[in-house]
DOLORO-443525 format. One line per 5 residues: their letters; for each residue x, y, z of C-alpha. Coordinates in Angstrom, 3 decimals, m for minus. Example, Ala and Ser with C-alpha at 12.3 -4.5 7.8 and 13.67 -1.06 7.14 Angstrom:
AS	12.300/m4.500/7.800 ~ 13.670/m1.060/7.140
***
This chain:
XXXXX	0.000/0.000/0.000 ~ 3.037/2.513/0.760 ~ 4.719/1.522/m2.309 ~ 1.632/2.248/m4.093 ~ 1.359/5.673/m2.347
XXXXX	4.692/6.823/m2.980 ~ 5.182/5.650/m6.778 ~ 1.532/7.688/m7.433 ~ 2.868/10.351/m5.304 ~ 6.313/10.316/m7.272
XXXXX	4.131/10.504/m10.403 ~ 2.096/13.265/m9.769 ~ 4.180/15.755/m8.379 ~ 7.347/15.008/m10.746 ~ 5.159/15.518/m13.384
XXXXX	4.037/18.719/m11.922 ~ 7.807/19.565/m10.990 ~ 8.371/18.925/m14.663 ~ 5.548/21.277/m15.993 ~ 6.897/24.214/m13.551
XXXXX	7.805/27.237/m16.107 ~ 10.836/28.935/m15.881 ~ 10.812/32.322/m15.390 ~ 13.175/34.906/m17.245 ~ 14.697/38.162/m16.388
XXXXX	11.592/39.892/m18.817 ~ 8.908/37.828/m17.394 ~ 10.272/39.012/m14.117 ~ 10.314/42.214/m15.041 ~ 7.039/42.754/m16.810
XXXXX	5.394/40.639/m13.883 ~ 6.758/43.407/m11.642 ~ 5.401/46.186/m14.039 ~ 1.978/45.479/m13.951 ~ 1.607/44.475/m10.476
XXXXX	3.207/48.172/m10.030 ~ 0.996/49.737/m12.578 ~ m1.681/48.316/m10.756 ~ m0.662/49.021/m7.121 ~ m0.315/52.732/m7.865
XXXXX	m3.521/52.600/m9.860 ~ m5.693/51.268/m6.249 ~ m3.634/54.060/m4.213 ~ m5.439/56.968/m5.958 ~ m3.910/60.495/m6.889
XXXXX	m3.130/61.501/m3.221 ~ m0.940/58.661/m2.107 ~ 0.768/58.722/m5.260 ~ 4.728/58.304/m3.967 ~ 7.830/59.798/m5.460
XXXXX	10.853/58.728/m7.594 ~ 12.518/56.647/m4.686 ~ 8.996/55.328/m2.877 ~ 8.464/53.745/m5.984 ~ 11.676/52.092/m6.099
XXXXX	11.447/51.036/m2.915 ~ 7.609/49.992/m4.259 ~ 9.147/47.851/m7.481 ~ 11.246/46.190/m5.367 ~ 9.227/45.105/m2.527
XXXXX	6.760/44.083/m5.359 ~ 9.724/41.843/m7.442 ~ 10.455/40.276/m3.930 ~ 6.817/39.363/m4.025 ~ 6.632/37.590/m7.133
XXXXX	10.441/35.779/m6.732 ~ 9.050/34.681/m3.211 ~ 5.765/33.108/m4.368 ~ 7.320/31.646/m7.621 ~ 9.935/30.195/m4.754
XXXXX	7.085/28.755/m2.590 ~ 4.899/27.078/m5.410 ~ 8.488/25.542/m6.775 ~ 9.427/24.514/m2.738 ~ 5.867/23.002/m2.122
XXXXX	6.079/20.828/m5.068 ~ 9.326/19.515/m4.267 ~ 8.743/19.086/m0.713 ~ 5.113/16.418/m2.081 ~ 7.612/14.610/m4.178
XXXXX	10.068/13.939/m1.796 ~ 7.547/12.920/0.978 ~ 6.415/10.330/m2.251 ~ 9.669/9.681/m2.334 ~ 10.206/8.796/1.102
XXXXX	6.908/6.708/1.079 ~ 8.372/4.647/m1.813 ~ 11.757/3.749/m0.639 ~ 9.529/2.849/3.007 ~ 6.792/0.686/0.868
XXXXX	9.875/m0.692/m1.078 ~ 11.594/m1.589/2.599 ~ 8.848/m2.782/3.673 ~ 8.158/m5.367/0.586 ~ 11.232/m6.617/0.667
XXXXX	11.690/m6.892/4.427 ~ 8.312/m9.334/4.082 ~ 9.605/m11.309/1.581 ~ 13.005/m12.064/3.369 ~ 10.807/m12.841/5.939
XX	8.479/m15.502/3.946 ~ 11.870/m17.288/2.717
***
């Protein structure tokens, strides 16, 4: 049953691992852009901030976006190795029983 577990575990969250995009410097950056554009859009014309509060602004905002394309990446790999640890178990575990029936 464990080996089952962890081989279907394996297989669904590799193959999510596998379909993870990676991200380029201009995705980034455009990513960044918009979430800016938009963020100054909701503040309204008297909270608008200057020159340095919004680069202080783009930055907080691109350490946004690297941290939650970090956590989807970190959440996937932390499922497959937990399938990973319940197939090397479930394989223990079948061959410790069949040493056993010998």
């Amino acid at each position: 049953m464990l080996l089952a577990l962890g081989v279907g575990l394996c297989s669904y969250y590799g193959y999510d691992w596998w379909q993870l995009p990676s991200y380029s410097e201009a995705d980034l950056k455009a990513s960044v852009e918009l979430n800016l554009r938009l963020e100054l859009q909701q503040r309204g014309p008297h909270l608008q901030p200057n020159e340095a509060g919004v680069g202080r602004l783009r930055e907080m905002i691109r350490q946004e976006v690297q941290s939650e394309i970090n956590r989807e990446r970190e959440k996937i790999q932390l499922r497959f190795g937990i399938g990973v640890i319940a197939l090397v178990l479930g394989a223990g575990n079948l061959a410790a029983s069949r040493m056993m029936s010998l």
